[in-house]
N, C-alpha and C positions, 0 to 999 in steps of 0.2 A: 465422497465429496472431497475435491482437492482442498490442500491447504489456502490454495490462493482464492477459492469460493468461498471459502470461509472469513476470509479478510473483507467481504464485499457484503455480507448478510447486514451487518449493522448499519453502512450506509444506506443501502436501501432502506431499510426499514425507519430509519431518522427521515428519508428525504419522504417517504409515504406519508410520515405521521405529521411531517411539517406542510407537505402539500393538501393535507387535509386537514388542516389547520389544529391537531388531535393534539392535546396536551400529554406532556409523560404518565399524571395522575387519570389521566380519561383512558389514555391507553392501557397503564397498570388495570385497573378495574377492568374493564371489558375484557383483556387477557387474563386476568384473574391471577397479577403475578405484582411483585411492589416493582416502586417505581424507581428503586434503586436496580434491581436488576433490567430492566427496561434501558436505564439511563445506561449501565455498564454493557449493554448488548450492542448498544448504538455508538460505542466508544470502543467497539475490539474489545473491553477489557473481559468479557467472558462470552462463551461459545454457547446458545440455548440448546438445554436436549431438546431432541424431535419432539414434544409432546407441548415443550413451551412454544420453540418457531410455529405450531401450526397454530398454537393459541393468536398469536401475534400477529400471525397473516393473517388469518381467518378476522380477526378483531379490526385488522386495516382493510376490509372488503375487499380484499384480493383468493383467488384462490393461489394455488404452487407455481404452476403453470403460469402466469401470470408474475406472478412473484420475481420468480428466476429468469424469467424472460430477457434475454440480451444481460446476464449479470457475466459470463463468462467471457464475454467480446474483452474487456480490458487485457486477459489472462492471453497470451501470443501461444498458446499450446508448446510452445516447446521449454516449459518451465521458468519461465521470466515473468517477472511481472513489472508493468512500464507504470509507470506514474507520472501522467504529463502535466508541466506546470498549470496550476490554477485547476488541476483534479485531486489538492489534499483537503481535505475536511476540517475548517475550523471545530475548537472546541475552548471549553473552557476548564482550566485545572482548576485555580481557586479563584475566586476574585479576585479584580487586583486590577488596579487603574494603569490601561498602557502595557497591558501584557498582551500579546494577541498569537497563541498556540495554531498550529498547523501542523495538526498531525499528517504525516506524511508517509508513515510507514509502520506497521506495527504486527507483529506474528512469533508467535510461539513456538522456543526456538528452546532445549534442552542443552546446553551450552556451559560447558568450563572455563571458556578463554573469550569475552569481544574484544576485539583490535579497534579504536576507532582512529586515522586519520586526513589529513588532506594531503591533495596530492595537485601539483601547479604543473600545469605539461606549458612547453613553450610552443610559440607558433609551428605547427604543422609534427610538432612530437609525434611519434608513432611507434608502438612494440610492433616487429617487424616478426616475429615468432608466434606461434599462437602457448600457451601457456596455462597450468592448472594451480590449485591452490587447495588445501585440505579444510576449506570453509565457505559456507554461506554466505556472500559478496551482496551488501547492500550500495549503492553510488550514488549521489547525488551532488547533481552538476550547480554548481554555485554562481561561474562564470563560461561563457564560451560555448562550443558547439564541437562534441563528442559524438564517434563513430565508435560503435563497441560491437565486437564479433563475439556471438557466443552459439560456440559448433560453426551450422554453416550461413544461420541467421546473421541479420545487419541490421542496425538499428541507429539512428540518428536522435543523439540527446541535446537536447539545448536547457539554458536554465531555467532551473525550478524542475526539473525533468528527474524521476529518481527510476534506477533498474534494479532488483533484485533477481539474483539465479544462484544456481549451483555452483559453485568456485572449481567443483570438482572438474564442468566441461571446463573442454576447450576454449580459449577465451583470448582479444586480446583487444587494445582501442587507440584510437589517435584521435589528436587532435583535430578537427573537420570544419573547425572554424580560422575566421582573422583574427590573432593574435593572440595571447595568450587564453589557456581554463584553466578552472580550481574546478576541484570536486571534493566533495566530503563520503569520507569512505567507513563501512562499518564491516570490521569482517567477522563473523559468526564461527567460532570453531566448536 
């Protein structure tokens, strides 16, 4: 199972148990698991062994099949993974009046070094080279409209829109919008 099928288990299963109106404690029971781990499954923050996810499917009236159905459509097969604005998942870190998280991206990454910053391209900017990097390249487009080449794919980002890939392909992006972008960059070494 890819990594990036892995990032996609816990939404499903949040958006199953919300469209079945199934509470975390009604879910934990039926699964026969707490509601703490339940809550962490549906947040990325931990991966269920096999023996838990079938407790969980099987508990949300779905079989596998079913399950996974159309979960890998988001994943573009050639190691990207796109994030189109108003596709991040709110959540809640602690209470807190006026806080309002969007999780946007999240995967387990064994890592020495993150680089994280922003990057302002002017109108019509473009790396005319294509270009590699010794890290896992997260982007996320703040303003504007972003053309990002990675290998021989093309891909059109606009805001709220986040890419993650391999830093290691080939890679390069211009600006594809009027007037300026920002983008918030996270690079993984």
């Amino acid at each position: 199972m890819s990594e990036e099928l892995l990032l996609l288990i816990g939404g499903r299963i949040k958006d199953l148990r919300l469209q079945k109106n199934i509470t975390l404690d009604q879910l934990a029971g039926k699964a026969g698991v707490s509601k703490a781990l339940i809550s962490q499954v549906e947040n990325n923050r931990t991966v269920p062994s096999l023996p838990v996810l079938l407790s969980i499917v099987h508990s949300l009236g779905q079989d596998l099949t079913g399950f996974f159905d159309g979960l890998d459509e988001v994943n573009t097969g050639n190691g990207m993974l796109i994030i189109r604005a108003g596709e991040g998942a709110p959540f809640e870190k602690e209470p807190a009046k006026g806080f309002y998280y969007t999780r946007l991206f999240t995967r387990n990454i064994y890592t020495q070094t993150v680089d994280v910053a922003l990057l302002a391209l002017d109108n019509k900017a473009e790396r005319k080279r294509m270009i590699t990097t010794d890290a896992w390249e997260c982007k996320h487009v703040l303003e504007g409209k972003i053309e990002y080449q990675v290998e021989k794919e093309k891909v059109i980002l606009q805001k709220g829109d986040t890419l993650f890939f391999d830093g290691r392909k080939k890679h390069r992006l211009s600006n594809a919008g009027q007037g300026k972008a920002l983008l918030l960059i996270f690079y993984f070494f």
